[in-house]
C-alpha positions in Angstrom: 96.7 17.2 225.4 93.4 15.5 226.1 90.3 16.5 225.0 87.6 17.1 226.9 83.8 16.6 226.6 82.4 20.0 226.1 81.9 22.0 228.7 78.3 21.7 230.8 75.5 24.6 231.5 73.7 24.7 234.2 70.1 26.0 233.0 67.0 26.7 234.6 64.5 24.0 233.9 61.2 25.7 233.0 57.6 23.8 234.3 57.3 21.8 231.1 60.5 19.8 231.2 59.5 19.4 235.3 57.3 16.7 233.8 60.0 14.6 232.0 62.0 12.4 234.4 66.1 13.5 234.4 67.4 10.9 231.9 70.9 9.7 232.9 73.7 9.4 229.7 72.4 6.3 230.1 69.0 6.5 229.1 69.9 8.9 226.2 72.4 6.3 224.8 69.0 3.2 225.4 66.9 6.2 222.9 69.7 6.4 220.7 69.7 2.6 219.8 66.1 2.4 219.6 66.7 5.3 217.0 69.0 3.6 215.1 66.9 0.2 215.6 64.1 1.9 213.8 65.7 3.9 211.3 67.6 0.5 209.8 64.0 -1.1 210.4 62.0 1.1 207.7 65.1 0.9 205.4 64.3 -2.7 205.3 60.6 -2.2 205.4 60.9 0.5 202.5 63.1 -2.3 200.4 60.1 -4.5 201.1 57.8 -2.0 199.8 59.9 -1.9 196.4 60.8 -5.3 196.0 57.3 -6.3 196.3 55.9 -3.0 194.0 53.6 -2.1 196.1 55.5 1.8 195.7 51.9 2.8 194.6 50.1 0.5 196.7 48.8 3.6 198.5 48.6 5.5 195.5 48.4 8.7 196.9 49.7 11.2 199.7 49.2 11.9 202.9 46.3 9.6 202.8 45.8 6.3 201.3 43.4 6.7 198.9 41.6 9.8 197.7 39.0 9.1 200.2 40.8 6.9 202.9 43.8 7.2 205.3 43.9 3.3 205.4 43.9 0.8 202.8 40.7 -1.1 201.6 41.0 -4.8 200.2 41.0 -3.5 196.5 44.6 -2.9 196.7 45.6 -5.8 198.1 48.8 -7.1 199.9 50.8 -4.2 197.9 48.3 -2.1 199.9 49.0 -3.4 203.1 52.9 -3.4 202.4 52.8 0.3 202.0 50.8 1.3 204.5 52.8 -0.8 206.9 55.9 1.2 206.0 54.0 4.3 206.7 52.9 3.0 209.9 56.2 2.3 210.7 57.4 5.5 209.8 55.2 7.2 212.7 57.0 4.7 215.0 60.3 6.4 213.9 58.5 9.6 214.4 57.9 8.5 218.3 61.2 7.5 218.8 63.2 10.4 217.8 60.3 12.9 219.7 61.3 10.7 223.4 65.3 10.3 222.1 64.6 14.8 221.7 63.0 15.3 224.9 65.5 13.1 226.9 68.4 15.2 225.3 66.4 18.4 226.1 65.6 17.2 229.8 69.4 16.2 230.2 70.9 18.3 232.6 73.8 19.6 232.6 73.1 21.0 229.4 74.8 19.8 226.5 74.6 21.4 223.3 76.3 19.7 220.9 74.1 16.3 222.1 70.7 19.0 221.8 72.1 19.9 217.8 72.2 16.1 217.0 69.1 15.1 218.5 67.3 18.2 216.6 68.7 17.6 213.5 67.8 13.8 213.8 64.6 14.5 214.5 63.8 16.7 211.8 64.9 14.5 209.6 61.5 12.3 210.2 59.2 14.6 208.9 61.7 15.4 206.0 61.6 11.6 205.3 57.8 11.7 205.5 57.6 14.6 202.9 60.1 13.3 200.4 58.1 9.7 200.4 55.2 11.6 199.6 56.6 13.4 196.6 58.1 10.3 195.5 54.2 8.6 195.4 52.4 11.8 193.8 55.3 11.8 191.4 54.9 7.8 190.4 58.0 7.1 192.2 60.5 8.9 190.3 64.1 7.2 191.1 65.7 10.1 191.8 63.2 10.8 194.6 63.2 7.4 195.8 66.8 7.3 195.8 66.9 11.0 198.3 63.7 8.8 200.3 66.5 6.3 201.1 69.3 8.4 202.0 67.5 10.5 205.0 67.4 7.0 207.1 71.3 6.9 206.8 71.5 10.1 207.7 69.4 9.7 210.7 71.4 6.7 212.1 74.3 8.7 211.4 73.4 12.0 213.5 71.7 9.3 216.1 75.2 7.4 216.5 77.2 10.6 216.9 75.3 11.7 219.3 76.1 8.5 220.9 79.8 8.9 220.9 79.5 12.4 221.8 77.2 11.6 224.8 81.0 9.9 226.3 81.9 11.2 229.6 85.9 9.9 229.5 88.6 11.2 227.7 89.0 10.6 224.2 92.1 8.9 223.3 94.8 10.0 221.6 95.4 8.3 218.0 98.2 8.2 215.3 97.1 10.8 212.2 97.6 7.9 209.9 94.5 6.3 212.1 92.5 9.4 211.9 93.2 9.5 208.0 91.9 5.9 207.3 89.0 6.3 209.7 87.7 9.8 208.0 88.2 8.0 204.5 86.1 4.6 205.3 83.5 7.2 206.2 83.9 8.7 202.7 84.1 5.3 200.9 81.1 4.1 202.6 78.8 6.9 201.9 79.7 6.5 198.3 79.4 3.2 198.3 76.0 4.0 199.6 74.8 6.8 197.3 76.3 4.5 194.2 73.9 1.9 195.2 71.1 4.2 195.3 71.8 4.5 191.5 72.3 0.9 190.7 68.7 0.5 192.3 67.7 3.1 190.5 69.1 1.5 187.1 67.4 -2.2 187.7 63.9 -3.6 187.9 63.5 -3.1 191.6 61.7 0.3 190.8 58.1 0.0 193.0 55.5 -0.6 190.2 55.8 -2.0 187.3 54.9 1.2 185.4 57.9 3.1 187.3 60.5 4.5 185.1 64.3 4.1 185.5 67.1 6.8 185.7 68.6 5.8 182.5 71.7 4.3 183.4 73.2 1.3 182.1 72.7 -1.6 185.3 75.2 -3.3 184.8 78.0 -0.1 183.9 76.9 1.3 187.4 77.0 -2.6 189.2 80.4 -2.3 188.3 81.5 1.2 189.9 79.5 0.2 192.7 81.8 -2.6 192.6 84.9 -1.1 192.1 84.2 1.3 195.1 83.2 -1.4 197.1 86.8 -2.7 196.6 88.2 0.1 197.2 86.3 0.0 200.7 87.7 -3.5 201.3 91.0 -1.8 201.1 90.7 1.2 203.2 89.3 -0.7 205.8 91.9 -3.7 205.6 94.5 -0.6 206.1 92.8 0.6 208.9 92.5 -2.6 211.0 96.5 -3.1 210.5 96.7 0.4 211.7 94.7 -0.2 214.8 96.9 -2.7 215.4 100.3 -1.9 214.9 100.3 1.6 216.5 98.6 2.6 219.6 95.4 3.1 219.3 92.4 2.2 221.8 90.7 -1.4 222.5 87.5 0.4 221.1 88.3 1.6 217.8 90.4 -1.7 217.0 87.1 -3.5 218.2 85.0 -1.7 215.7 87.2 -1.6 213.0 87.4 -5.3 212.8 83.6 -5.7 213.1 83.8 -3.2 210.5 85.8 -5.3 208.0 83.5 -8.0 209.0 80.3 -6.4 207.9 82.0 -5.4 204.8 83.2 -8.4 203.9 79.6 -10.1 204.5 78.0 -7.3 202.7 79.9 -7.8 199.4 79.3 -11.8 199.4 75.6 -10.7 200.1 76.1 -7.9 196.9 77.8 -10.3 194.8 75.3 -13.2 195.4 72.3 -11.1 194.5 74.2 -10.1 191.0 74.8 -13.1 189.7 71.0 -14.8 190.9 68.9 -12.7 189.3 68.6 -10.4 192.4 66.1 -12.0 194.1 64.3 -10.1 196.8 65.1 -12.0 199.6 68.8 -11.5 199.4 68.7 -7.7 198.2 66.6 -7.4 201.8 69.7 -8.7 203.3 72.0 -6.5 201.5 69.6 -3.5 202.1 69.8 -4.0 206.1 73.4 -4.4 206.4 73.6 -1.0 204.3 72.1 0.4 207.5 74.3 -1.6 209.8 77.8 -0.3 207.8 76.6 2.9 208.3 76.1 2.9 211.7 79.3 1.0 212.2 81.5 3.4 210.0 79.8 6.6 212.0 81.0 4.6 215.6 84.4 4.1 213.5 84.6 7.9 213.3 83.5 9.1 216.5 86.3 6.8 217.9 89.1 8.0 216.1 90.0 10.2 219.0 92.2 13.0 219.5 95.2 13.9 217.4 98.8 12.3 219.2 101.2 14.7 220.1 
């Protein structure tokens, strides 16, 4: 039996949202990839904040300085860098405000798109909070590490509502499809949160007076590693099942480009490892984190309907 997009409201639209244009799915779906465009952005901006250690270069929170919202030229570039990624971070701020209102203005109403667009952007000010407890507290990893994982989950609420924001049928897939998609989601987001720690562990840390979490780098390079294998083989299961059973054109589309961003990522993983982890590469690494999660969420949201 198909499934159906949930069912539409009609809703009287009050004099405020008068003044913001009727969006089409269309324009929602143009507000979700800006979302997602800036969300991966300040995850690379962030890593350039801590490969550089300029974590402090602002040393305090909300403002700059004790006495300045903006860097002066006694903290330098590591000044600049930081306050760049703050700047950035009100651009994020932006986005998600116009990708809430178009979801609000949207008419018929849909709920499910309003709970994602909410939840995404509450997540910005969230972010904003947790960066500033992880200055005032001298960039505690731990902190750091939770700074990180909001973006991620950002992109992830953003590309659901995405999927969601669909006006044809879902299609109906096999239940061993279904099982492989929901755990690539689960392998990801651990391969994620793992990596997290293995930042955490090595000398990436922000400032050079910033403490690690304790763990052994190279104990924790290796789980992250054997997870990331494990990964490689969910995913290699998946695109044989797209293929063999019958499944849709979309979800064996994105399951491939899923393996493929995989398979890049680990080269990129294993490269910075054995080269010192040189800052250039662990940039890369970092922006294709943000790019396998928005490609594992699409993964999900196409896995469809159970087949009867």
């Amino acid at each position: 039996m198909t499934t159906e997009p949930p069912p539409r409201e009609a809703e009287p639209v009050s004099r405020f949202w008068r003044l913001v244009p009727e969006p089409s799915l269309d324009v929602v779906r143009r507000w979700g990839w800006a979302s997602v465009a800036v969300n991966i952005g300040i995850v690379v901006t962030g890593g350039l904040v801590r490969l550089t250690g300029s974590g402090l270069g602002c040393p305090t929170w909300p403002s700059c300085t004790d006495d300045s919202y903006v860097p002066h030229a006694a903290l330098g570039y590591h000044g600049a860098i930081e306050f760049t990624n703050r700047m950035l971070g009100f651009v994020v701020g932006v986005v998600a405000i116009c990708t809430w209102l178009v979801v609000m203005r949207y008419r018929p109403v849909r709920h499910d798109l309003r709970r994602l667009a909410t939840a995404a952007a509450l997540g910005v000010p969230l972010q904003a909070v947790i960066g500033g407890i992880s200055v005032l507290t001298g960039l505690n990893p731990w902190i750091v590490s939770a700074h990180f994982l909001v973006s991620p989950i950002i992109i992830t609420l953003t590309v659901s509502m995405m999927r969601r924001s669909r006006t044809s049928p879902y299609p109906h897939t096999p239940p061993v499809v279904r099982a492989l998609a929901t755990a690539c989601v689960v392998a990801v987001w651990l391969t994620v949160a793992l990596g997290t720690v293995v930042t955490g562990a090595g000398p990436h840390s922000g400032d050079p007076e910033t403490g690690r979490n304790g763990f052994d780098p190279e104990l924790v390079s290796q789980l992250h590693a054997d997870v990331v294998f494990g990964l490689l083989g969910i995913t290699i299961a998946l695109v044989i099942a797209t293929r063999v059973t019958a499944t849709s054109r979309t979800l064996r589309k994105l399951a491939a480009w899923l393996l493929a961003i995989e398979l890049l990522q680990g080269a990129v993983g294993f490269t910075q490892y054995f080269t010192g982890l040189p800052w250039g590469v662990v940039l890369v690494h970092m922006f294709l984190a943000g790019l396998l999660i928005a490609l594992v969420t699409a993964v999900y949201g196409e896995r469809g309907t159970p087949a009867t």
